[in-house]
matplotlib code that plots the C-alpha trace (Angstrom):
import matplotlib.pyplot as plt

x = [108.1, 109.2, 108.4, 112.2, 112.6, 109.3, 111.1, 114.3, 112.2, 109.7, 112.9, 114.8, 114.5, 115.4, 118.5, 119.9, 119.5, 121.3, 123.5, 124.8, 126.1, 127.4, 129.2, 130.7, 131.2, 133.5, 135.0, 136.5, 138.0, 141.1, 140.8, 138.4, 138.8, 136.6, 136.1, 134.5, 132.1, 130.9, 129.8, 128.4, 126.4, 125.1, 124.0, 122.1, 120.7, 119.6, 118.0, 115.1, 117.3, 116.9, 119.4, 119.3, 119.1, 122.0, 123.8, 123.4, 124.5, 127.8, 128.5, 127.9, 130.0, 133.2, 132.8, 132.3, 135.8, 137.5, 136.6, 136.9, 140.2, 139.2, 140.7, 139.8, 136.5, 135.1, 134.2, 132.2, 129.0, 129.1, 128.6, 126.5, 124.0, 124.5, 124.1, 120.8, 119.3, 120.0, 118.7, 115.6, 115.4, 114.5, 112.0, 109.1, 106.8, 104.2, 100.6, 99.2, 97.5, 99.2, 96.0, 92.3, 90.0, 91.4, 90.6, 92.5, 91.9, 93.4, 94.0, 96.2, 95.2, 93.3, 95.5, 98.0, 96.6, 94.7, 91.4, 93.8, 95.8, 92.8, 91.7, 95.3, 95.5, 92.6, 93.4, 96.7, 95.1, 92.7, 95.7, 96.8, 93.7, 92.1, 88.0, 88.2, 85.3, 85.6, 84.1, 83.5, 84.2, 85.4, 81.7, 82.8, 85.4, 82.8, 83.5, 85.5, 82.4, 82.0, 85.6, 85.8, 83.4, 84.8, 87.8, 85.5, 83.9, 87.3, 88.9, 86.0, 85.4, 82.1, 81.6, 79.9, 78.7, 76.2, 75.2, 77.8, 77.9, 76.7, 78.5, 81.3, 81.5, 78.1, 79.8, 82.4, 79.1, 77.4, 80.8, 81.8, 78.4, 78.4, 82.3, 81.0, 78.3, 80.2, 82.7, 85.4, 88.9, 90.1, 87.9, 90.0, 88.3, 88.5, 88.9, 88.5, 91.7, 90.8, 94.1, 93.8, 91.3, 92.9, 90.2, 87.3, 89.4, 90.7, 87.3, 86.0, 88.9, 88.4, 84.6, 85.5, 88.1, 85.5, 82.8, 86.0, 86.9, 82.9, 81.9, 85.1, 86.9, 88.1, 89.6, 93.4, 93.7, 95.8, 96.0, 97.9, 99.4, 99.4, 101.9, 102.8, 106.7, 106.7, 106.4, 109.6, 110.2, 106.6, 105.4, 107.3, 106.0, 102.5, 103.7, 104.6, 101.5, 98.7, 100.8, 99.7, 95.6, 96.4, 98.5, 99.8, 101.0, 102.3, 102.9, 102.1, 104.3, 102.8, 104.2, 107.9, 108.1, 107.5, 109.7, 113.4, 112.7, 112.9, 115.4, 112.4, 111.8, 114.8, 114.1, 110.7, 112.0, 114.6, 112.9, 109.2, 110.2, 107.1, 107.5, 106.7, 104.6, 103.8, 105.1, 103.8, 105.9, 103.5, 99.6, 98.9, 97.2, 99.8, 102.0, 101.4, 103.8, 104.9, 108.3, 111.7, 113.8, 116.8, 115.0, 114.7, 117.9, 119.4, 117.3, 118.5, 122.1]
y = [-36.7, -33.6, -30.5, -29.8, -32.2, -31.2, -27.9, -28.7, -30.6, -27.6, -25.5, -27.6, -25.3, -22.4, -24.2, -25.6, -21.5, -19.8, -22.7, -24.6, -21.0, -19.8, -23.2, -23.0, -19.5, -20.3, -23.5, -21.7, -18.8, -19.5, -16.3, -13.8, -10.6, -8.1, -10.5, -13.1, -10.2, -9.3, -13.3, -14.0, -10.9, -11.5, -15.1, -13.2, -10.9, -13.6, -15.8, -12.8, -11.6, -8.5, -5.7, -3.6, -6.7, -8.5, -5.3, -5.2, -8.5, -7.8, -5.5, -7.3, -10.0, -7.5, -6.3, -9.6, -11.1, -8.4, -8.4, -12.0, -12.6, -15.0, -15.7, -18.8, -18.7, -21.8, -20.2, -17.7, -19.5, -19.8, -16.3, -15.9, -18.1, -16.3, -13.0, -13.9, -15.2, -11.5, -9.9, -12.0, -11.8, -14.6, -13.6, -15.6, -14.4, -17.1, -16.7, -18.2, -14.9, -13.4, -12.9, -14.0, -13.7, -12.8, -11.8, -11.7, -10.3, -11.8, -9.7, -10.0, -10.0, -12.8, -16.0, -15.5, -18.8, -16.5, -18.7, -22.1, -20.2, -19.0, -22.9, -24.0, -21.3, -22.4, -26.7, -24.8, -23.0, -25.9, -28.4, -26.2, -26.2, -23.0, -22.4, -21.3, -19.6, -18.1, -15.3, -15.1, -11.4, -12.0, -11.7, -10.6, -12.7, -15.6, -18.8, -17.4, -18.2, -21.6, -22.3, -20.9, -23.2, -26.4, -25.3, -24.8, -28.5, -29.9, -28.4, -29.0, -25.0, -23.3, -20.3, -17.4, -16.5, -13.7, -14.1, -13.0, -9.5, -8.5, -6.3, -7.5, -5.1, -6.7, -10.1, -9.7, -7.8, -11.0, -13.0, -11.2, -11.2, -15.6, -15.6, -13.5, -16.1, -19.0, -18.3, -18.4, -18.0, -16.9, -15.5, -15.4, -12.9, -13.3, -10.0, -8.6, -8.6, -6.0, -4.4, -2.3, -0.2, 1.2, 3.9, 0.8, -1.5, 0.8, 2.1, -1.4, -2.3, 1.1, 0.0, -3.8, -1.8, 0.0, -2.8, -4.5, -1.6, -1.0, -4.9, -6.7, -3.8, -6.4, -8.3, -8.8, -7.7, -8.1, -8.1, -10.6, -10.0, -13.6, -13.2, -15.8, -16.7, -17.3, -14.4, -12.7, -9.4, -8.5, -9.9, -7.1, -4.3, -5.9, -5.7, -2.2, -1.1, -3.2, -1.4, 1.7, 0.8, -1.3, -1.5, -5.5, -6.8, -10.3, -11.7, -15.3, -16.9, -19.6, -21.7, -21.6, -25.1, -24.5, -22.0, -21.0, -17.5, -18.6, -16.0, -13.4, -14.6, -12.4, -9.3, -9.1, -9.4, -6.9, -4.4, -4.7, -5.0, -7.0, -10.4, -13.8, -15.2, -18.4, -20.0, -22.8, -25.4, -27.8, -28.7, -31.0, -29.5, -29.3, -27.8, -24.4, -23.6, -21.0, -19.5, -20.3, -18.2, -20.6, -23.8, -21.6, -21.0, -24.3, -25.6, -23.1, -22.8]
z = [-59.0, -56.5, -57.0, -57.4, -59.9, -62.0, -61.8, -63.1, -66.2, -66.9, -67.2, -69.1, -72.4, -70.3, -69.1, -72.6, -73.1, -70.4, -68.5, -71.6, -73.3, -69.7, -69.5, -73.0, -72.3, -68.9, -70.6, -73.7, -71.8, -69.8, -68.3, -66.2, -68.6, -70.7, -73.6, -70.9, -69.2, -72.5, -73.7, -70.3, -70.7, -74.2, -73.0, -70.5, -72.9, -75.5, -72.8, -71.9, -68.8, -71.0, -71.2, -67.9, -65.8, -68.0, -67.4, -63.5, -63.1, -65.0, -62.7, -59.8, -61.2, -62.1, -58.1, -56.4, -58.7, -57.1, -53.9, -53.9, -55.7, -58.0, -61.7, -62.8, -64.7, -63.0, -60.3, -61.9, -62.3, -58.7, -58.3, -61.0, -58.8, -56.1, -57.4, -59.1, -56.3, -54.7, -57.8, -57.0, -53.6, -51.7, -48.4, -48.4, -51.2, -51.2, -52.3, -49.2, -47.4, -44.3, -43.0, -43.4, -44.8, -48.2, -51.4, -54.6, -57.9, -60.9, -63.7, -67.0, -70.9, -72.9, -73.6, -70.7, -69.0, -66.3, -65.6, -65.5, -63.2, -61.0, -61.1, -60.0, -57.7, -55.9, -56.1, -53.9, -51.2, -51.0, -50.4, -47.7, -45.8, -46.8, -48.3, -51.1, -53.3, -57.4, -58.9, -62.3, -63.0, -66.2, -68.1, -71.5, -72.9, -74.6, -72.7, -69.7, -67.5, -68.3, -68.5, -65.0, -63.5, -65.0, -63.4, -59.9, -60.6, -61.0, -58.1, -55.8, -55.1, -55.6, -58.5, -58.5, -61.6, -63.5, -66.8, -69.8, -70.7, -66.8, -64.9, -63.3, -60.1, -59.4, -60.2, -57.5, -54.7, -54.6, -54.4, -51.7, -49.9, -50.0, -48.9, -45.6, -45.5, -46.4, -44.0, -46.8, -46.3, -49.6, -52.3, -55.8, -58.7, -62.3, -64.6, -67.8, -69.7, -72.2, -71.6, -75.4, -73.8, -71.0, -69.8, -69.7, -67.9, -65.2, -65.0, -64.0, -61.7, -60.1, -59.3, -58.6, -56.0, -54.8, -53.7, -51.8, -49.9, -49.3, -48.6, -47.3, -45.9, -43.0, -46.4, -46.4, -50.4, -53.4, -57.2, -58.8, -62.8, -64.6, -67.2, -70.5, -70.0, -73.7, -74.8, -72.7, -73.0, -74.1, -70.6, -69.2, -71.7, -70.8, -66.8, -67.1, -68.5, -66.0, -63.2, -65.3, -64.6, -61.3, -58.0, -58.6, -55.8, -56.9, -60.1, -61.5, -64.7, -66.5, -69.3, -68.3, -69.2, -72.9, -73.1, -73.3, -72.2, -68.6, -67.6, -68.0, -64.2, -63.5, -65.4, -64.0, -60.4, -61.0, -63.3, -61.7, -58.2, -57.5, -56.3, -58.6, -56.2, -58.5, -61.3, -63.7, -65.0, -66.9, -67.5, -64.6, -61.8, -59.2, -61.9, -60.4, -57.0, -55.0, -56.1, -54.7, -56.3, -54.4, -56.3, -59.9, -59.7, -59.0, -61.7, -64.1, -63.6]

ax = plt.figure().add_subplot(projection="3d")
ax.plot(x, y, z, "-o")
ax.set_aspect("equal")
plt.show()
């Protein structure tokens, strides 16, 4: 199966959600008027596009009819496409690194599907040709070591790795110190996500920062936020406050194929103006891809 069409499957929740109500929605009305703008957007709303974003695109939508002349409601869900796809924005936002070497840090609370991703991640930038090396920074959840280094056996990538309960900054020195020696192209960093204690966690990514800056200064650098799609809205509130302890760069969704909360894609786009930069759509391990926001889109609506 294509990626395209794995897409279009893994959404398939999310599309019963927002396409079949847009397309009763348009089908009903005979006419482009108030009482139209008002179901589209509480479609939108209902489907974790969330308020403001819902909002936007209604307005969008009112100015693009009238610019455009058009009055029969069939045509709308053209523009709707289109306008999300703006909202979205569509330059190249991959997770492959501009430059090399790299190295990413992963962050994101307990139970998001942030070592899986890490794993994933890595089977990616393998499959494009890239070294890739772990670090098991995340040495206090119980588990999250080992669980990273079945993910590192599987994939075929190395993992370092300090005892649990160890500090992590120290974790992510020697990490850095074998990716200079192993000639590694992209080394990928596993985090605490102890978000309910803001001070400790922003304290530890503050030193983590620190040894980067110190030890790979030469490093082309970025944090990535893995969120859970099922939980919609709350992956924003959760957004919102890691960009509170951390500069995120990119953002990863995961679990958008069990899910009908798929629109939250959008609303994080709009309302976080950070780019997805991967999305999951199922538990195989080339489930996790770059984002198209043209494909998502197509295979939503």
């Amino acid at each position: 199966m294509g990626w395209f069409e794995k897409l279009k499957e893994g959404l398939s929740k999310t599309r019963s959600n927002i396409t079949d109500k847009i397309e009763e929605i348009l089908s009903i009305n005979k006419k482009i008027d108030e009482e139209l703008y008002e179901e589209l957007e509480e479609a939108m709303i209902m489907s974790d596009i969330g308020f403001n974003t819902s909002s936007k695109i209604i307005e969008t939508l009112r100015k693009k009819v009238k610019e455009n002349k058009i009055s029969d409601p069939d045509d709308v869900k053209n523009l709707l496409k289109n306008i999300i796809i703006e909202i979205i924005g569509n330059e190249s936002k991959g997770i492959v690194p501009e430059k090399l070497p790299a190295v990413y840090l992963i962050v994101g609370v307990n139970g998001v599907g942030k070592t899986t991703s890490i794993g994933k991640m890595a089977y990616y930038l393998k499959n494009k040709g890239l070294k890739v090396l772990l670090a098991a920074g995340d040495t206090f959840r119980a588990a999250a070591i080992d669980q990273l280094e079945i993910w590192g056996n599987r994939v075929g990538v190395e993992v370092i790795k300090h005892q649990e309960g160890s500090d992590p900054a120290s974790v992510i020195f020697d990490a850095i110190q074998a990716a200079k020696a192993r000639k590694v192209d992209v080394l990928i960093c596993d985090t605490a996500g102890r978000l309910h204690n803001k001070k400790n966690l922003m304290e530890e990514l503050r030193k983590i920062n620190k040894i980067i800056e110190k030890e790979y200064s030469d490093a082309y650098k970025q944090t990535i936020l893995v969120l859970d799609a099922t939980t919609g809205q709350n992956a924003l509130i959760q957004a919102k406050q890691f960009m509170e302890v951390s500069d995120v760069n990119g953002i990863i969704l995961t679990k958008l194929d069990g899910t009908a909360k798929g629109g939250i894609v959008i609303a994080v786009s709009d309302e976080l103006k950070i780019p997805v930069k991967m999305i999951g759509v199922g538990e195989g391990m080339d489930d996790l891809q770059e984002f198209d926001a043209n494909a998502f889109v197509n295979a939503i609506l």
